[in-house]
N, C-alpha and C positions, 0 to 999 in steps of 0.2 A: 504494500500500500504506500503509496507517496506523502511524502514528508505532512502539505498542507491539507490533504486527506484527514491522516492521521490527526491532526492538529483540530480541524473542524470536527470531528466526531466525537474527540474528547470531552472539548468541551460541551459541546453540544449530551454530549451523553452524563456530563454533574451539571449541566445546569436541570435536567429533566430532574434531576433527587434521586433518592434512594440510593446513592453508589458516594461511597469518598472517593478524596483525591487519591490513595491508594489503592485501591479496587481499579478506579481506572487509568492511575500508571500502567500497572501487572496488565492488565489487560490490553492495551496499547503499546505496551514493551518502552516504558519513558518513566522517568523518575515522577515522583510527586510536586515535587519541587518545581517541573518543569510545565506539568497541568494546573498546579496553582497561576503559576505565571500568566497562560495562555487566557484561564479564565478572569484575572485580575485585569487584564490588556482588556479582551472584549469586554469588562461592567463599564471599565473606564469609555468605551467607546473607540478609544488606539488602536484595537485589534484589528487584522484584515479580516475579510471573508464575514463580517457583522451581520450581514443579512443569509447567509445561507445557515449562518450556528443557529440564531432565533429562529430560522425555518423548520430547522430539523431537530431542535428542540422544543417546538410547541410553544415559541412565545412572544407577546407582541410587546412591543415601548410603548409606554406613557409619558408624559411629562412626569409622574411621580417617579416613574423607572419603568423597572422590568416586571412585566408579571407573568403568569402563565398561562398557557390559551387552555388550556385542560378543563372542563369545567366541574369535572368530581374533585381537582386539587382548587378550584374555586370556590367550590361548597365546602370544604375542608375547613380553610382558610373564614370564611365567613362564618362555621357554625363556633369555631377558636376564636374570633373576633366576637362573637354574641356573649360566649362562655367567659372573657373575659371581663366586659364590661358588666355583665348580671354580678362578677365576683368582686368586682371596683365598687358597683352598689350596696352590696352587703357587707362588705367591707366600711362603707361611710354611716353604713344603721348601724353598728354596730358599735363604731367609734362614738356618735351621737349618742346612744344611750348611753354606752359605760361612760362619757366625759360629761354627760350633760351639757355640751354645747354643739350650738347649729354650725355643720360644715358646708351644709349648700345655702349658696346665693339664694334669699328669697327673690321672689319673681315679683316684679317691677319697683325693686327698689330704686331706692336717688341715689342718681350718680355722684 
């Protein structure tokens, strides 16, 4: 397989998950060291070959960044975002009662 083959499918193959930077050295025959790098170049945007890595890993830019076109790691991703913020809430009841003081902004207070 040729050199920028090799190079595009690495990365493309950690940015999709589930594999480390080791997994797929060994597997592409290149240190870790050297798949970090590759991937570090494409987030920054440096990298060559930027649109065929995001193709073959399933994912499109934003202005926020990189996200992934997958939509089961989309719902993932979004049911971890619900879970967290239900555990931020109960997290402030509970500060509230054990301190006795209000942590949320009442609603239409003066500025």
């Amino acid at each position: 397989m040729k050199p920028r083959k090799i190079r595009i499918e690495a990365v493309s193959e950690y940015l999709r998950g589930g594999t480390t930077l080791e997994e797929v050295g060994r597997r592409y025959g290149v240190s870790k060291v050297a798949v970090h790098h590759w991937v570090r170049e494409h987030k920054s945007g440096k990298g060559p070959d930027q649109d065929a890595i995001n193709r073959i890993a399933g994912i499109i830019e934003t202005r926020e960044g990189v996200m992934p076109d997958d939509v089961g790691q989309l719902k993932r991703e979004l049911r971890e975002a619900r879970l967290h913020a239900k555990l931020l809430e109960a997290m402030i009841d509970i500060a509230e009662e054990q301190m006795g003081i209000v942590i949320r902004k009442k609603p239409g207070a003066k500025q």
